[in-house]
N, C-alpha and C positions, 0 to 999 in steps of 0.2 A: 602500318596504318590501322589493319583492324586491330590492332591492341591499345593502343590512343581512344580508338571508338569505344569500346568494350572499358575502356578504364574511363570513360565519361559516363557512360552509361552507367556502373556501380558509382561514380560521385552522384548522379541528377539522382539516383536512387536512395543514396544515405542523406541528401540534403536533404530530399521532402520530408514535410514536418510531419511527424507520427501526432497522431491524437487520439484518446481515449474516444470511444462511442458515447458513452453517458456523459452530458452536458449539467450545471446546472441548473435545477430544477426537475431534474427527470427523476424517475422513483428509480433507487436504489435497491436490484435483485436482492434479494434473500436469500440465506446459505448456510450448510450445516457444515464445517469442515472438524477432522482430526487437528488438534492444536497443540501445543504445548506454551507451559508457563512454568520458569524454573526448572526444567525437568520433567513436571510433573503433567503426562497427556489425560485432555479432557476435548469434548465435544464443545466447539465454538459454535453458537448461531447468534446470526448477524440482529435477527430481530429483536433478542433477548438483551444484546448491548443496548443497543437504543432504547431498550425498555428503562434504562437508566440514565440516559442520556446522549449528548452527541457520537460521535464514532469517527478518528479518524483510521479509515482503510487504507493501506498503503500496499503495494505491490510492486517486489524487488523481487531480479533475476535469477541471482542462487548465493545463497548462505555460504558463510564463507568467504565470500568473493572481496575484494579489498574494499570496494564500493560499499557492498553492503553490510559488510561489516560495523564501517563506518555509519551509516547510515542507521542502523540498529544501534550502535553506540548514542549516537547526538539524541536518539528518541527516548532513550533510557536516562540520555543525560536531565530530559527534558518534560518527563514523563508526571513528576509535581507537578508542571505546570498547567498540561492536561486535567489532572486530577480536580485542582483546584477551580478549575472551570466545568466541570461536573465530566471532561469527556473522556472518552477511553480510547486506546490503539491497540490495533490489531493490523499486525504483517502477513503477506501473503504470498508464499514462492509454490511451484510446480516440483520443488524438492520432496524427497520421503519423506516420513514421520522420525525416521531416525533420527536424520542429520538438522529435522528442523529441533528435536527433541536438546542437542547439543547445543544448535544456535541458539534456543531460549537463555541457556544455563551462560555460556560463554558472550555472546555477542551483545545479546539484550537484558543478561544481566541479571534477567529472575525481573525485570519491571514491568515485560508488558509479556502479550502471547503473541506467538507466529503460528501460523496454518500452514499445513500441509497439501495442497491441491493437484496430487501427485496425475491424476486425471482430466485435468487443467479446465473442469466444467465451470469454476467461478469466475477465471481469465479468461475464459472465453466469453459466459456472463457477463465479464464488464468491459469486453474488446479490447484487453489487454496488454495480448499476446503480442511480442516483435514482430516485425514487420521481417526482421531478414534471419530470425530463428527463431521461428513458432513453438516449440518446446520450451521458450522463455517467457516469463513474464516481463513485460517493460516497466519501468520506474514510475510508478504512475500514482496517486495520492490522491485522497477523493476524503472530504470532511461531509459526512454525512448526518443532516437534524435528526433528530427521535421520531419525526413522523414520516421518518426515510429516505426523506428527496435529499436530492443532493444539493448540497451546499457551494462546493467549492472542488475544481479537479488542476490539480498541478502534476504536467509529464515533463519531467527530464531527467535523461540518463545522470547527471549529477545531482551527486547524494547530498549533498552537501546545504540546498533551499527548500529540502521537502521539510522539514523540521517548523522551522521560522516559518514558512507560506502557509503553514496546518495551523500553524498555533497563533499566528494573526486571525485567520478565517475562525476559526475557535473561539479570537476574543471577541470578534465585531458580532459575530452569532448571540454571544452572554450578554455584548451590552447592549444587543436588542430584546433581548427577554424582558418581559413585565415585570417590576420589583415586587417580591415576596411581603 
């Protein structure tokens, strides 16, 4: 009987819905992280993106992983499409600079940057963090405007609608802009 109980008790656990802390409209932290692009590590800060445009920040578990993989895949697939609407991506896992160093190259392909937040002060910044493995980052996707509030936050462990749900909120964002 107590193992029924205790094996209820981790379901009512994993069914509660995880949610990021920043909603939108809330102002989007600011953060200097270790990154890589192709290979190649440089210093990402957040403000500087938006200095040129939208910013979708996405935050995934650990490089590598089948998920993320994948997921780093469809954003590289997808990553023109961004461009073309003036915005940029940027990934962010609790992993080393090493391994995220390799992810740029293999997973995303040399298209976009991943951060290193081996200290996890940016996941914790944007209440991130798993609920049932805090040394994780949860799947969490946040379309952020240039004047840093946030736009738009989609969480789900499936990799598979952070793509499509960033780059809708992406487009509704551009055809609300004034015409040049």
């Amino acid at each position: 009987m107590k193992r029924v109980v205790a094996l209820l008790m981790v379901c009512v656990t994993l069914c509660v819905p995880a949610r990021a802390a920043l909603d939108v409209g809330d102002a989007a932290p600011d953060f200097t992280l270790p990154a890589a692009l192709g290979g190649k590590v440089f210093q990402y800060t957040l403000s500087d993106a938006l200095a040129k445009g939208p910013v979708v920040l996405y935050f995934f578990p650990a490089a590598f992983s089948d998920g993320c993989s994948l997921e780093a895949h469809l954003f590289a697939e997808s990553i023109g499409k961004f461009q073309a609407l003036g915005a940029s991506v940027i990934g962010v896992s609790g992993d080393d600079l090493e391994l995220i160093t390799r992810f740029s190259v293999q997973a995303c392909q040399g298209k976009f940057p991943v951060a290193a937040d081996e200290k996890k002060a940016v996941i914790k910044a944007y209440d991130t963090a798993m609920m049932t493995r805090p040394d994780y980052a949860n799947r969490v996707s946040f379309v952020i405007a240039p004047n840093g509030k946030v736009l738009f936050v989609y969480l789900n462990l499936n990799p598979e609608q952070h793509v499509e749900r960033t780059l809708a909120a992406v487009q509704e964002w551009a055809m609300a802009q004034p015409k040049r």
